[in-house]
C-alpha atoms as an extended CHARMM CRD file, in Angstrom:
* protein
*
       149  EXT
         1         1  UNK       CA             39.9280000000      -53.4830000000     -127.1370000000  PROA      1               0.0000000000
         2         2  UNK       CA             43.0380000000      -51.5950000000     -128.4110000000  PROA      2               0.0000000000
         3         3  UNK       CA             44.7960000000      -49.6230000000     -125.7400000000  PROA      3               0.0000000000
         4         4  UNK       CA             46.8750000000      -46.4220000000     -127.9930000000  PROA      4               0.0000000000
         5         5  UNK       CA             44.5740000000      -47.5800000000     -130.7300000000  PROA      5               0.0000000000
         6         6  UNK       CA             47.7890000000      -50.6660000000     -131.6760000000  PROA      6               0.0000000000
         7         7  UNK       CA             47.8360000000      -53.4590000000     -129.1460000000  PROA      7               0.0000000000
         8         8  UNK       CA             45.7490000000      -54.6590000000     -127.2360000000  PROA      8               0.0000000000
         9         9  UNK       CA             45.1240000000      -53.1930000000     -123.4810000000  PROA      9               0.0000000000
        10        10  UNK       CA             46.7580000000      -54.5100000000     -121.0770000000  PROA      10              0.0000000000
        11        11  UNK       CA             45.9690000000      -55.5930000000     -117.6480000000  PROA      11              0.0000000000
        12        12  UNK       CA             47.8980000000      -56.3240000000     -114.3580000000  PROA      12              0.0000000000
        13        13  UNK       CA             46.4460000000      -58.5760000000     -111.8240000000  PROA      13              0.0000000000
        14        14  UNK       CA             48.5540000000      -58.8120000000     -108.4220000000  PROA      14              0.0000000000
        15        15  UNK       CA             47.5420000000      -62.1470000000     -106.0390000000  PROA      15              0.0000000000
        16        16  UNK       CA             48.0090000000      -62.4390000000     -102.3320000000  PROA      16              0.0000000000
        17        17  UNK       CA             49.0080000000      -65.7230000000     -101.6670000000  PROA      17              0.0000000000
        18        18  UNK       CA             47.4480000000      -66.6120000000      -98.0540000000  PROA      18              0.0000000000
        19        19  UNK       CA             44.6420000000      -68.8990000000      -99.2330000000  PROA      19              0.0000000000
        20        20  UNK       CA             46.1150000000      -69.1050000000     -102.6720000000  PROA      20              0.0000000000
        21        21  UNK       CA             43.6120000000      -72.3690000000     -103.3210000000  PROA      21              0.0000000000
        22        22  UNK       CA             41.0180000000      -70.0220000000     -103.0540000000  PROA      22              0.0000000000
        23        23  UNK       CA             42.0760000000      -66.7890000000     -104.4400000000  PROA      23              0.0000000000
        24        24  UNK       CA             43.6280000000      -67.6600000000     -107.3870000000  PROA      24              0.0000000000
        25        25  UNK       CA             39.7900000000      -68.6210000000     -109.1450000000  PROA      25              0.0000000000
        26        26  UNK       CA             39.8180000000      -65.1320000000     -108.9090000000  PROA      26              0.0000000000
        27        27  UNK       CA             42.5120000000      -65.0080000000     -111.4710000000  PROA      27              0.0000000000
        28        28  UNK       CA             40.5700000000      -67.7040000000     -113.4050000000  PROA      28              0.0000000000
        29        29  UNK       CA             37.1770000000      -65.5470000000     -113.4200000000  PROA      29              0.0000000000
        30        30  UNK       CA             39.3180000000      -62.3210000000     -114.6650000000  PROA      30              0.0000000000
        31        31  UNK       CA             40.8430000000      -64.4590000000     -117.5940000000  PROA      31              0.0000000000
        32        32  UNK       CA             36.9890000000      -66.1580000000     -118.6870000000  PROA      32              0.0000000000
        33        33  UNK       CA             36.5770000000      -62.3150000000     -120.2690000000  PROA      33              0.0000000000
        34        34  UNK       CA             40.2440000000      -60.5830000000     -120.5420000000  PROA      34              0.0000000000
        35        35  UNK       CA             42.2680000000      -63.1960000000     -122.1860000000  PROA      35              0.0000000000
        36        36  UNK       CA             45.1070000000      -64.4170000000     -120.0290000000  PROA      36              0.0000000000
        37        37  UNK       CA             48.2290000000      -63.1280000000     -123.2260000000  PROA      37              0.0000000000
        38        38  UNK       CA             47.0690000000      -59.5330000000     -122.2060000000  PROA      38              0.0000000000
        39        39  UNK       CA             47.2560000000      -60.0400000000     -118.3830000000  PROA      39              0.0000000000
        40        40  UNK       CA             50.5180000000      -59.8560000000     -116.3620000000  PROA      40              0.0000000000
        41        41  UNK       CA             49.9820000000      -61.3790000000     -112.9090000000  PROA      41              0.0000000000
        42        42  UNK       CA             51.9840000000      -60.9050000000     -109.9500000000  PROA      42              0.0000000000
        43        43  UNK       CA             51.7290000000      -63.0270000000     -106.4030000000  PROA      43              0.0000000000
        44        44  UNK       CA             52.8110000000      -61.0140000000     -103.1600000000  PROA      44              0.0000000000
        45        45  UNK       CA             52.9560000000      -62.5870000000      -99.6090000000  PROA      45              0.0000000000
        46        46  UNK       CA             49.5380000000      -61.1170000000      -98.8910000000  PROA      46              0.0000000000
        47        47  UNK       CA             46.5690000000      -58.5550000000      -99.2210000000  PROA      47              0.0000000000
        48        48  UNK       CA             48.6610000000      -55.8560000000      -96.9390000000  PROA      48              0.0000000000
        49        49  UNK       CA             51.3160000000      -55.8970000000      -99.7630000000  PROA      49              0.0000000000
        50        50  UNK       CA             49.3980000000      -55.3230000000     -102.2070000000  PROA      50              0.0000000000
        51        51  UNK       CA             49.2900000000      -51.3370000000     -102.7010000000  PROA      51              0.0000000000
        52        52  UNK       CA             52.4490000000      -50.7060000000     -102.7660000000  PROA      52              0.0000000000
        53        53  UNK       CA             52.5440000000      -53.5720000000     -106.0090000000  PROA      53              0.0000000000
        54        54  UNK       CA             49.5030000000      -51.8920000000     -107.2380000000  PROA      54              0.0000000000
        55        55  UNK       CA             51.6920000000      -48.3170000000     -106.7700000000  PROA      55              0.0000000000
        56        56  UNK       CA             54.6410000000      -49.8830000000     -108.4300000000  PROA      56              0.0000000000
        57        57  UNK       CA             52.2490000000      -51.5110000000     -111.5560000000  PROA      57              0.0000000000
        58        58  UNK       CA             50.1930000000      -48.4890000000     -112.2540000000  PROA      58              0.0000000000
        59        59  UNK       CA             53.0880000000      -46.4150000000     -112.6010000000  PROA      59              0.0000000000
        60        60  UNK       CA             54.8210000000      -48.2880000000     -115.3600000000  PROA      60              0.0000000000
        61        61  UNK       CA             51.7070000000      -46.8460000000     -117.3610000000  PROA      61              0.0000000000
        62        62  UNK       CA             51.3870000000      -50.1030000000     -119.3930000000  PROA      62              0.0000000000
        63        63  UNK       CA             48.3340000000      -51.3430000000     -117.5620000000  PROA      63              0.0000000000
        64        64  UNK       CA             44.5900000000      -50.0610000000     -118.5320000000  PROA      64              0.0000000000
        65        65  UNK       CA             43.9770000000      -51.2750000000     -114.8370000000  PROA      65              0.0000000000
        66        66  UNK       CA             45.1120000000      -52.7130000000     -112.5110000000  PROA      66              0.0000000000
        67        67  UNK       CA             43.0030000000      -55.8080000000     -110.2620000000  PROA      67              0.0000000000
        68        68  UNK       CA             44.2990000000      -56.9400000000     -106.8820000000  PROA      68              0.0000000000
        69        69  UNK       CA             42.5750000000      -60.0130000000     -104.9530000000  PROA      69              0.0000000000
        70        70  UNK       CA             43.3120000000      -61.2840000000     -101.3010000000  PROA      70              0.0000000000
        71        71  UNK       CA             40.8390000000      -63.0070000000      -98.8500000000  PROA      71              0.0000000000
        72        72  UNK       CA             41.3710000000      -61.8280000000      -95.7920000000  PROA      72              0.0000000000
        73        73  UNK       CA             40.1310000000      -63.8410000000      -92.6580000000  PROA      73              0.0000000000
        74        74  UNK       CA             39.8950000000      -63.9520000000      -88.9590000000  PROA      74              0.0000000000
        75        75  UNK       CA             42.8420000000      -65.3690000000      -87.8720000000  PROA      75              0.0000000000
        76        76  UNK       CA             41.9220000000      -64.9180000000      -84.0020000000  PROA      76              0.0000000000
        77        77  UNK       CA             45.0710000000      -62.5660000000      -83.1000000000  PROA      77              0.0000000000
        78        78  UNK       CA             44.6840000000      -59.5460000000      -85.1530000000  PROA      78              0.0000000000
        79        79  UNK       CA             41.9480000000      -57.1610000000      -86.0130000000  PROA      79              0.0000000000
        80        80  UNK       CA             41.6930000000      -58.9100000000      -89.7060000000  PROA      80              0.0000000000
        81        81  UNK       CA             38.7190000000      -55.6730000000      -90.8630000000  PROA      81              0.0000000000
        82        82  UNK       CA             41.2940000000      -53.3750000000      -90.2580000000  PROA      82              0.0000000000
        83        83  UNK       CA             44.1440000000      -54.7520000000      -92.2040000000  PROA      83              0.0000000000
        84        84  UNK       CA             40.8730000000      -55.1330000000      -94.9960000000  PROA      84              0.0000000000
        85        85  UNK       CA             40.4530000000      -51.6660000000      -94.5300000000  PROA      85              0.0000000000
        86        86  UNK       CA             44.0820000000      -50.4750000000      -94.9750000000  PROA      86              0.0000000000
        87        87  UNK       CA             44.7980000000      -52.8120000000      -97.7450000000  PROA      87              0.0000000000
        88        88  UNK       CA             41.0750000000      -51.2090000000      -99.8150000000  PROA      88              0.0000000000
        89        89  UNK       CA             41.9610000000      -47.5290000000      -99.0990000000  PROA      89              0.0000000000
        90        90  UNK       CA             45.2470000000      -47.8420000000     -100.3840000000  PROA      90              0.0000000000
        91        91  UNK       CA             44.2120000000      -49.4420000000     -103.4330000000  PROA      91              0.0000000000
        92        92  UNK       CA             41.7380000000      -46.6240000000     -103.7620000000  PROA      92              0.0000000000
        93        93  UNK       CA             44.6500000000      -44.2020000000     -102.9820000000  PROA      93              0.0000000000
        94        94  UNK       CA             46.2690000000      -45.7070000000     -106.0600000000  PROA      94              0.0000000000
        95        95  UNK       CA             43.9270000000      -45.6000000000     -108.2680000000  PROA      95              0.0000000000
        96        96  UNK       CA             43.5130000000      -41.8680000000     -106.9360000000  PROA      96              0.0000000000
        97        97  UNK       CA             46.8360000000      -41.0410000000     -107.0040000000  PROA      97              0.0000000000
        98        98  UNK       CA             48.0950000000      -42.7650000000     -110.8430000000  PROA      98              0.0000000000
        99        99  UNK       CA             44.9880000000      -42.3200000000     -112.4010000000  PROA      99              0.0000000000
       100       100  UNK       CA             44.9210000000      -45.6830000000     -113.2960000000  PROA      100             0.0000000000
       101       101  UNK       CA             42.0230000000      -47.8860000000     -111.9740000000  PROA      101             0.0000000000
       102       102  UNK       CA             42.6850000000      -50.4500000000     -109.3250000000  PROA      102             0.0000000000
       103       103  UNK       CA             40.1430000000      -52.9430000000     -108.7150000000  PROA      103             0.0000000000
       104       104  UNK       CA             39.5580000000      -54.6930000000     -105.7100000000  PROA      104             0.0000000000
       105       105  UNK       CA             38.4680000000      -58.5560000000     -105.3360000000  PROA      105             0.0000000000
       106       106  UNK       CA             39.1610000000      -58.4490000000     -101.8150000000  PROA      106             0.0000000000
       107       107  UNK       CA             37.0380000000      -60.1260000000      -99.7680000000  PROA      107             0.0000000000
       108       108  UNK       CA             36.5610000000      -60.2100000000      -95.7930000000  PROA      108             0.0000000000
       109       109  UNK       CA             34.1380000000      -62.8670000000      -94.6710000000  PROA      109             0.0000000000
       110       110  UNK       CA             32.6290000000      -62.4780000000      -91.1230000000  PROA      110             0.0000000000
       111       111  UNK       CA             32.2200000000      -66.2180000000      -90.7520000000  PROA      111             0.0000000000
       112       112  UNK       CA             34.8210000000      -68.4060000000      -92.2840000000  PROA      112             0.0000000000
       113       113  UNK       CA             35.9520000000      -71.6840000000      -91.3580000000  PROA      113             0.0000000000
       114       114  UNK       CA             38.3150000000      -73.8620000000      -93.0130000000  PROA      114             0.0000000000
       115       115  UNK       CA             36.0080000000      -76.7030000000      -94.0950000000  PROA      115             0.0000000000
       116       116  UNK       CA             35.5320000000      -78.0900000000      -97.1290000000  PROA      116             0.0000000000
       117       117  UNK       CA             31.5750000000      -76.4540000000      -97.7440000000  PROA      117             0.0000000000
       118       118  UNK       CA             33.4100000000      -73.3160000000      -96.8490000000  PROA      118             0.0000000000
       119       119  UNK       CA             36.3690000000      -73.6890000000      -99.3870000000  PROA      119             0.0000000000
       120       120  UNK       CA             33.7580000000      -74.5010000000     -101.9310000000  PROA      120             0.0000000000
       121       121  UNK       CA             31.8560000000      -71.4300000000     -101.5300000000  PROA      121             0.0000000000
       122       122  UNK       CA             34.4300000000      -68.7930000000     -101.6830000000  PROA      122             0.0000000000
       123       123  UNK       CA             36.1530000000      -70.5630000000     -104.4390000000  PROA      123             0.0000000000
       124       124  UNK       CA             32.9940000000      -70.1570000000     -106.4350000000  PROA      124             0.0000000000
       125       125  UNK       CA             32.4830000000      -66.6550000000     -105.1770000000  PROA      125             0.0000000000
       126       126  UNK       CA             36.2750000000      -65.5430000000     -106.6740000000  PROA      126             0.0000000000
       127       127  UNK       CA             35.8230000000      -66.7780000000     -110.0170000000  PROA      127             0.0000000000
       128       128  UNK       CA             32.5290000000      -64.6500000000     -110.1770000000  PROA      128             0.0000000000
       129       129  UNK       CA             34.2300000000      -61.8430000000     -107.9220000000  PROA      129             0.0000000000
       130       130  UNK       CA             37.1940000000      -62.2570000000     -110.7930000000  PROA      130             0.0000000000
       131       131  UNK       CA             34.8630000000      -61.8430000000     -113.6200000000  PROA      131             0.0000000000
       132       132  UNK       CA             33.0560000000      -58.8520000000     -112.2880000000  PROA      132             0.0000000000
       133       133  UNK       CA             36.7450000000      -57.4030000000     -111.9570000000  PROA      133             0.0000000000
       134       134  UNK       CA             37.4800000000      -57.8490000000     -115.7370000000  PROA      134             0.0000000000
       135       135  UNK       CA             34.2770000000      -56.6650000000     -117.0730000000  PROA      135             0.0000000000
       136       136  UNK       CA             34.4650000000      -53.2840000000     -114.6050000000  PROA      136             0.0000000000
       137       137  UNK       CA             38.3840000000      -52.8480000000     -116.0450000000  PROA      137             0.0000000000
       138       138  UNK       CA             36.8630000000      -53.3280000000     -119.9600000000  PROA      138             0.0000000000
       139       139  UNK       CA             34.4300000000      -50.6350000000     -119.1810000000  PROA      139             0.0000000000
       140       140  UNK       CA             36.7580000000      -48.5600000000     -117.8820000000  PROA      140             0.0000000000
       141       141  UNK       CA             39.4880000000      -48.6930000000     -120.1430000000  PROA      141             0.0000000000
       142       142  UNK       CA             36.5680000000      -48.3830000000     -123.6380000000  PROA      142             0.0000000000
       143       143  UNK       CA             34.9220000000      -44.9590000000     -121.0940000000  PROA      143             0.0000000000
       144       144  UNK       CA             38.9050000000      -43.4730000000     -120.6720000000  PROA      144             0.0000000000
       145       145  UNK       CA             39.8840000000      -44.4180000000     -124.8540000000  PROA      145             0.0000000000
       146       146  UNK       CA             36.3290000000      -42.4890000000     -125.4530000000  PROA      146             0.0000000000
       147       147  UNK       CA             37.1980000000      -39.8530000000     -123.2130000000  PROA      147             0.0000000000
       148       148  UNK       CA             40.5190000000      -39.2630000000     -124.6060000000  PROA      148             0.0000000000
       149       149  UNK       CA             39.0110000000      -39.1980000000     -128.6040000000  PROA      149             0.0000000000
């Protein structure tokens, strides 16, 4: 897929980095159908920061869309669904507010634990999660370059 009908599109992908082991398949599932020379990646501290990346990203206008993933957990001293909720409705705000997609692989289990079957799991679940992301930004991008013929 060409983006400007030249180069190929191009794709940002912004990674919180609390449970980087485990978010970062993500990354790995987005780049088994984008390939990884047209993605630009960026790591923030975590999922709260990344809107305001996303904000900064979309507005550069180089990016056909832009994917953010975090895995946000219980942590046992703050309300981690609401910080899950902030961080998805300003992505959506974004995406509202650029008119450039933003894609969420953020994920907010009810019942993790930090044990190796667990690990496992959600590691497997991002590199699917991650794929799903790329093939919803490849179908976006080929609906707006029809749109825009």
């Amino acid at each position: 897929m060409t983006h400007g009908n030249t180069a190929p599109a191009r794709f940002a992908f912004i990674k919180a980095q609390w449970h980087a082991d485990i978010v970062d398949r993500a990354l790995d599932g987005f780049c088994e159908i984008i390939p990884a020379a047209q993605v630009d990646v960026v790591d923030v501290p975590g999922a709260f920061e990344m809107p305001l990346m996303a904000q900064t990203l979309a507005r550069t206008g180089k990016y056909s869309a832009v994917a953010c993933a975090a895995f946000v957990v219980d942590g046992g001293i703050y309300r981690h669904d609401f910080v899950a909720a902030a961080v998805v409705e300003g992505l959506m705000r974004v995406g509202l507010d650029t008119g450039i997609p933003v894609l969420s692989v953020s994920l907010t289990p009810h019942h993790y634990q930090e044990t190796d079957h667990h690990n496992a799991i959600y590691r497997d679940h991002f590199v699917e999660k991650g794929r799903e992301a790329a093939r919803a930004a490849l179908k976006i991008a080929e609906a707006e370059t029809a749109l825009a013929a």
